[in-house]
C-alpha positions as CSV (number, residue, x, y, z in Angstrom):
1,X,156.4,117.9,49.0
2,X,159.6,116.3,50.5
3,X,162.5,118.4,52.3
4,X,164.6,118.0,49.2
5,X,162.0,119.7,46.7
6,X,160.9,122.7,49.4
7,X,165.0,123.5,49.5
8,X,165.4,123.4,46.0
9,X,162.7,126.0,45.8
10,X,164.3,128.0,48.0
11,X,167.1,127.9,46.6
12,X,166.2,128.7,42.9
13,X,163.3,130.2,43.6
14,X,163.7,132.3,46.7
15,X,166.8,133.9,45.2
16,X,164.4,135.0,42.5
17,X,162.7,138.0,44.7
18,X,165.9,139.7,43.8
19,X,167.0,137.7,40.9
20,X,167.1,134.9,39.0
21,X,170.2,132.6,40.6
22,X,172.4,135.1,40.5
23,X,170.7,138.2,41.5
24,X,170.4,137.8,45.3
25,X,173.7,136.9,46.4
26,X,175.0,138.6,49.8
27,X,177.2,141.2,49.4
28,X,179.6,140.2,51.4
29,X,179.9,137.1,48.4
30,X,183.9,135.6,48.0
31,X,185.3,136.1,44.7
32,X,185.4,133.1,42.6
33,X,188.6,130.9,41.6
34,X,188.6,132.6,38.3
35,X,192.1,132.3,37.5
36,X,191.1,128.3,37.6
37,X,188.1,128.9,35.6
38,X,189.6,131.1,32.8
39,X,192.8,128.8,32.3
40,X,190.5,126.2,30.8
41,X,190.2,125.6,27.1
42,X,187.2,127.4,25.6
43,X,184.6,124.9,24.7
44,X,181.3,125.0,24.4
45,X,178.4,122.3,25.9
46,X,175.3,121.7,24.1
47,X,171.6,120.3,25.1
48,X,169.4,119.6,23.1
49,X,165.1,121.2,23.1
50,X,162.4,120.2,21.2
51,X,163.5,118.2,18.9
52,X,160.0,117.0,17.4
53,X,156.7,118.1,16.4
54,X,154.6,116.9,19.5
55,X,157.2,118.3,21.8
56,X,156.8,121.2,20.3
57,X,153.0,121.1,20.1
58,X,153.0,119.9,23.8
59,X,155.2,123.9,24.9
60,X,153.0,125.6,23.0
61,X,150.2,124.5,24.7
62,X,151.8,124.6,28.3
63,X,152.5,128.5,28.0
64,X,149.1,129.8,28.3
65,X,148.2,133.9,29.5
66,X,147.8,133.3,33.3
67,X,151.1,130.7,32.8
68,X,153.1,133.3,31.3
69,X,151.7,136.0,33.7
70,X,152.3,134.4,36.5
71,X,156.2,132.8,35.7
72,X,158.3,133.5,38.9
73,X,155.8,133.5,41.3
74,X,157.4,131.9,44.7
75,X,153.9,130.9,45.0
76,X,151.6,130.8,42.4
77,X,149.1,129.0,43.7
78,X,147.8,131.8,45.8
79,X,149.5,134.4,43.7
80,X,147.0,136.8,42.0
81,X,147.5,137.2,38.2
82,X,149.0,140.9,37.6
83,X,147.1,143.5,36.0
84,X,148.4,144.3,32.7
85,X,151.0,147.4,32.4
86,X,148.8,149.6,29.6
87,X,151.0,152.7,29.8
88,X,150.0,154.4,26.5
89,X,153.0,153.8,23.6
90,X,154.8,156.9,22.6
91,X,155.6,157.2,19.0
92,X,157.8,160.0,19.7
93,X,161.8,158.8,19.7
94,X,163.4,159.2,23.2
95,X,165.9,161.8,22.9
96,X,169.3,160.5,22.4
97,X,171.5,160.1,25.6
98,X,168.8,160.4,28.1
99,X,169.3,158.7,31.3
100,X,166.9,156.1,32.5
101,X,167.2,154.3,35.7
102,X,163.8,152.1,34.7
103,X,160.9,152.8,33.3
104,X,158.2,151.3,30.2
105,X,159.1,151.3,26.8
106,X,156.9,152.9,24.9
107,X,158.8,153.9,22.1
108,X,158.4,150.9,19.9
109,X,161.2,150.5,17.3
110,X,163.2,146.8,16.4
111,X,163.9,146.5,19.9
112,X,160.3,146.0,21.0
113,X,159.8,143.1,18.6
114,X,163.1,141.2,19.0
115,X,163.1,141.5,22.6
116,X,161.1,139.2,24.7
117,X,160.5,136.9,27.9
118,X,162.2,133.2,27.7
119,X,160.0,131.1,29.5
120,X,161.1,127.7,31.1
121,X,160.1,126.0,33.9
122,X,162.7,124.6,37.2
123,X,163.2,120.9,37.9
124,X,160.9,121.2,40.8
125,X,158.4,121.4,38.6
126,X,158.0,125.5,38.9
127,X,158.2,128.2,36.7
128,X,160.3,131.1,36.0
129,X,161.6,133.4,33.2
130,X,164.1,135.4,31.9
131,X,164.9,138.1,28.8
132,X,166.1,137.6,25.5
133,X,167.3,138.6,22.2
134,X,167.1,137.6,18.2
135,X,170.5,138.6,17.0
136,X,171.9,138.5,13.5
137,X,173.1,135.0,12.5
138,X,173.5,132.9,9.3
139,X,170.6,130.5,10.6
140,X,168.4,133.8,11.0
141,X,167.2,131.8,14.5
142,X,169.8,132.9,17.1
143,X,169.0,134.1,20.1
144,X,171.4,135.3,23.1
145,X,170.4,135.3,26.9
146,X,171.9,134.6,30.6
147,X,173.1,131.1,31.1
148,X,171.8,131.0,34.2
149,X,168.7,131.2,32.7
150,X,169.0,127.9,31.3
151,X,171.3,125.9,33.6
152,X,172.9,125.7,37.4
153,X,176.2,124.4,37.7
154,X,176.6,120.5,37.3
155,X,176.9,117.5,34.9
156,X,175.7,118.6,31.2
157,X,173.5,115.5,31.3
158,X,172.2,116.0,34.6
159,X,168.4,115.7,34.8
160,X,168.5,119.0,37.9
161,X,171.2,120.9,35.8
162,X,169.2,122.2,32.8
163,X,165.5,124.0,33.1
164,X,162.9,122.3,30.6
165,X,159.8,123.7,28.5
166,X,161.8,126.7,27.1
167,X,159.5,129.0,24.7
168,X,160.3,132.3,23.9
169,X,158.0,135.2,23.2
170,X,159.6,138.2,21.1
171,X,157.2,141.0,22.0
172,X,155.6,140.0,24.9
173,X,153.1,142.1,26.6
174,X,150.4,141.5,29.2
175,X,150.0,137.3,28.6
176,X,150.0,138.2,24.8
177,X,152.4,136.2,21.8
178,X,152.2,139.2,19.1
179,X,154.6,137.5,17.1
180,X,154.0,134.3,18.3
181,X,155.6,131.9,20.6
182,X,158.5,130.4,19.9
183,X,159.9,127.0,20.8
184,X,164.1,126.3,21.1
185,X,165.7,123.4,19.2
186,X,169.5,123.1,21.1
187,X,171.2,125.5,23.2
188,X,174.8,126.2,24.6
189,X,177.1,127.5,27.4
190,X,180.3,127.5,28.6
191,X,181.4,124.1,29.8
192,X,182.4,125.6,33.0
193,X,179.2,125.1,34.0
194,X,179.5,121.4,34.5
195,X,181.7,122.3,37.3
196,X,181.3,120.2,40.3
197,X,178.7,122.4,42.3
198,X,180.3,121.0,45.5
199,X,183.6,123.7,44.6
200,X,181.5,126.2,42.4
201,X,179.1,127.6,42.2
202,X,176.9,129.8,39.7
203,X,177.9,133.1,41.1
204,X,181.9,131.8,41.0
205,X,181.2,131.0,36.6
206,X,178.9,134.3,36.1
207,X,181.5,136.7,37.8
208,X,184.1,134.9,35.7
209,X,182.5,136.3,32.8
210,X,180.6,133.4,31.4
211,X,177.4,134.2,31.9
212,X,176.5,134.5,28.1
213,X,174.3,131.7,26.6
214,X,173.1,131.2,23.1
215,X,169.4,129.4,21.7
216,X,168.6,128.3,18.5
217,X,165.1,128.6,18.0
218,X,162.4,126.7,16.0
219,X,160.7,128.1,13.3
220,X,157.5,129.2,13.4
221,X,154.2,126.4,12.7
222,X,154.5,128.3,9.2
223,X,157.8,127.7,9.0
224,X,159.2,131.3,9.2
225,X,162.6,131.6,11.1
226,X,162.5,133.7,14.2
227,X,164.7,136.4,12.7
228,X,162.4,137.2,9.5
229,X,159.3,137.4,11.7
230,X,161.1,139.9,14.3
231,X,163.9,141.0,12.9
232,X,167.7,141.2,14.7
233,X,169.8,143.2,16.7
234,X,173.5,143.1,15.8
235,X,175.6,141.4,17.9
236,X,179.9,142.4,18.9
237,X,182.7,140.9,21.1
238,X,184.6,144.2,22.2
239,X,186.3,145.3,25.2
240,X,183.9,148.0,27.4
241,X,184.8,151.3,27.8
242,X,184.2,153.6,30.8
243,X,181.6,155.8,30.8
244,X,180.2,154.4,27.1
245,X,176.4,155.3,27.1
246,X,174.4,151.8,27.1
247,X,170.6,151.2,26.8
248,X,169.3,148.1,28.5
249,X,166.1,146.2,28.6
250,X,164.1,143.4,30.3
251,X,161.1,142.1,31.7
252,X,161.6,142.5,35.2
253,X,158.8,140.8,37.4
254,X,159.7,140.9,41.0
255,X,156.1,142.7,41.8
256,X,154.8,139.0,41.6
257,X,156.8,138.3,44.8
258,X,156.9,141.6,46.4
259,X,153.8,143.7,46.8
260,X,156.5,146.8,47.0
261,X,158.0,146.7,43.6
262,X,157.7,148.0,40.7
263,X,157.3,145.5,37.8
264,X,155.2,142.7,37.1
265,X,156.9,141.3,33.9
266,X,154.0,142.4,31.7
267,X,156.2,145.1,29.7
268,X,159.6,145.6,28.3
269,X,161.5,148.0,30.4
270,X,164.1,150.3,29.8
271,X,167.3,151.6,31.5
272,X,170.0,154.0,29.9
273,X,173.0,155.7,31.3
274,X,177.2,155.7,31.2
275,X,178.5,152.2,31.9
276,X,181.1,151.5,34.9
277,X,182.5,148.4,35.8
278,X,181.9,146.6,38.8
279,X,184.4,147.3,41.9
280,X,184.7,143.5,43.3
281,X,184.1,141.6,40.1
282,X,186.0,143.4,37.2
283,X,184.5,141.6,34.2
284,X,181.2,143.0,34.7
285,X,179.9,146.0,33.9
286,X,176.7,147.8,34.7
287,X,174.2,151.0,34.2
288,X,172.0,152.7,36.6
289,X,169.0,150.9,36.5
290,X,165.9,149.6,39.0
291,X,165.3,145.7,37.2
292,X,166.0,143.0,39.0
293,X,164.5,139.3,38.9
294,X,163.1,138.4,35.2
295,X,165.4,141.0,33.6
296,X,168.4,138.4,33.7
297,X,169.5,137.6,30.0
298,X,168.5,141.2,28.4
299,X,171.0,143.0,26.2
300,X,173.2,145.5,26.7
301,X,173.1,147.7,23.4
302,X,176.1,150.1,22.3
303,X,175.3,152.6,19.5
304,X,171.6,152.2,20.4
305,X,168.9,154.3,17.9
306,X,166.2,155.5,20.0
307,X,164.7,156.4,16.2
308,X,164.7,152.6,15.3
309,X,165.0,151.1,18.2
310,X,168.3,149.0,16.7
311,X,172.1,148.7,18.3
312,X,174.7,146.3,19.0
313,X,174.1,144.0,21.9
314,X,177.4,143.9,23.9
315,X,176.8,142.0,27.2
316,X,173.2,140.1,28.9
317,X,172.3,141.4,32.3
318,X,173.6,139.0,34.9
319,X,173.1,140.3,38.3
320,X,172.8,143.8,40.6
321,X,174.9,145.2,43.2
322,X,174.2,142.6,45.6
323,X,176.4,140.7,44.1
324,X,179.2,143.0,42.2
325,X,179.0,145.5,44.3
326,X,179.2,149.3,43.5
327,X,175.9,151.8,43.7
328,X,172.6,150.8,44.6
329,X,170.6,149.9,41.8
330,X,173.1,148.7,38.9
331,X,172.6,146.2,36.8
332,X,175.3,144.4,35.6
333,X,176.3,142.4,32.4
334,X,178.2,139.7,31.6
335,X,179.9,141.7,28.3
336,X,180.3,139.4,25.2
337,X,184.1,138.3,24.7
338,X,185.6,135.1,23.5
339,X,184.1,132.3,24.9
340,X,180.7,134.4,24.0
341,X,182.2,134.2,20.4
342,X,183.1,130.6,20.4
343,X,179.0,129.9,21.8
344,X,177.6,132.4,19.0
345,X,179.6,130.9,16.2
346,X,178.2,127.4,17.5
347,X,174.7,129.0,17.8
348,X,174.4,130.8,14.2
349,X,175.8,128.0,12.0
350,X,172.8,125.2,13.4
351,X,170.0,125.0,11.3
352,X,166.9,126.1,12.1
């Protein structure tokens, strides 16, 4: 492997002990040209997925258990495959308001079938993953995440810029599809990410506030759109409040790096508490909550129902306190505005 490839690990993948791109940055990170950034027209860029049947075929196959299980390893060639998380389910609702700074969901509800690990896999040829969720949409095969899950800052057709073998799993748990595995047709971001990366970077766009991305998924091989099989989470564009009570979810997985952590990726976790916004970059906000890398891309969710397990998704994690500052062990969002709008009204009016 040349000196080119082992830095380009190190950069997307090292950063991943602590997050995925974004969550790792120092602390001591300078605040992006934002005023540059925001005076730019909204617009959306697009890239296409799999686009035909043996693509498609070709994903499907690629993801296997141990693949899936082991997705964000630094290392996986000498990385063992984690045991699976088989904390026993609780049927019983969680009480309403109760503050959680990480732990299993057991619960069940919508939530536990329309949330799930996006899968993709690096330039270099390595895996990683992030979280996701099925919102409501015309096309009934929307799906919202991180854009740095799908993308680094560069040209929109640049081969480097944009991860490859995307599949999403709604439901996943320990290397299982429950629902099935689930392939994406086109996706979208802001077009500030084409940015020159030689004057931005990924940190300098996501603290901006456009860290939102939006999939349009395949249908299923019987032809099912994602949202019938799984169901949706509704989806707003409103301003955050402080001190508003958000639940948050994702599949952390930083264990697989770091013997001393607490999640493998095997289960959907949970985090709930008052929201607070993020002392050095303003347009995020964050809960108390322990996820880091994996858990990029999971919804925020206003009005949550622990009793259905159904809310609003209002922002997709983006980073922690390392790089927006504030209390140890936050999790920031990226909350859903207008350029989120602009990508979602793109997203839900594709066919499936």
């Amino acid at each position: 492997m040349g000196t080119t490839s082992v830095r380009r690990r190190t950069l997307y993948r090292g950063l991943a002990i602590t997050g995925t791109l974004l969550l790792g940055a120092a602390t001591t990170a300078v605040l992006p040209p934002t005023a540059a950034l925001a005076a730019q027209p909204k617009s959306v860029t697009t890239h296409p997925g799999a686009t035909t049947a043996g693509e498609r075929s070709r994903i499907d196959t690629y993801w296997t258990p141990t693949r899936m299980k082991l997705a964000g390893a630094m290392i996986p060639e000498i990385t063992p495959v984690p045991e699976d998380d088989n904390t026993p389910d609780d049927p019983r609702p969680l009480p309403a308001g109760t503050p959680d700074p990480g732990a299993t969901w057991t619960h069940g509800g919508a939530v536990g079938r329309n949330v799930g690990r996006l899968f993709f896999t690096f330039s270099d040829g390595y895996d990683g993953s992030c979280t996701a969720t099925v919102v409501s949409g015309a096309n009934h095969s929307t799906v919202v995440t991180a854009a740095h899950c799908l993308r680094g800052v560069g040209p929109a057709a640049g081969d480097d810029t944009w991860n490859h073998n995307f599949y999403f799993v709604p439901g996943y748990r320990n290397g299982t599809k429950p629902l099935g595995g689930f392939t994406v047709k086109a996706m979208a971001t802001s077009s500030r990410w084409d940015a020159d990366p030689a004057t931005v970077t990924s940190d300098d766009v996501a603290v901006a506030g456009y860290d939102a991305a939006f999939l349009v998924a395949n249908p299923a091989a019987d032809g099912r759109r994602i949202a019938d099989i799984t169901g949706s989470q509704r989806i707003a564009f409103t301003k955050p409040a402080e001190g508003e009570f958000i639940h948050t979810f994702g599949y952390p997985k930083d264990k697989l790096n770091d013997p001393s952590a607490a999640y493998t990726g095997n289960r959907l976790i949970h985090c709930a508490g008052p929201v607070r916004q993020s002392p050095v970059a303003p347009l995020l906000w964050g809960e108390g909550c322990d996820m880091a890398s994996g858990a990029s891309g999971g919804p925020h969710l206003s009005g949550f129902d622990t009793r259905t397990g159904t809310g609003t998704v209002v922002g997709v994690t983006s980073t922690t306190e390392d790089l927006a500052g504030g209390q140890p062990d936050t999790l920031y969002a990226t909350r859903l505005g207008d350029n989120a709008h602009v990508l979602y009204d793109w997203a839900r009016t594709r066919p499936a």
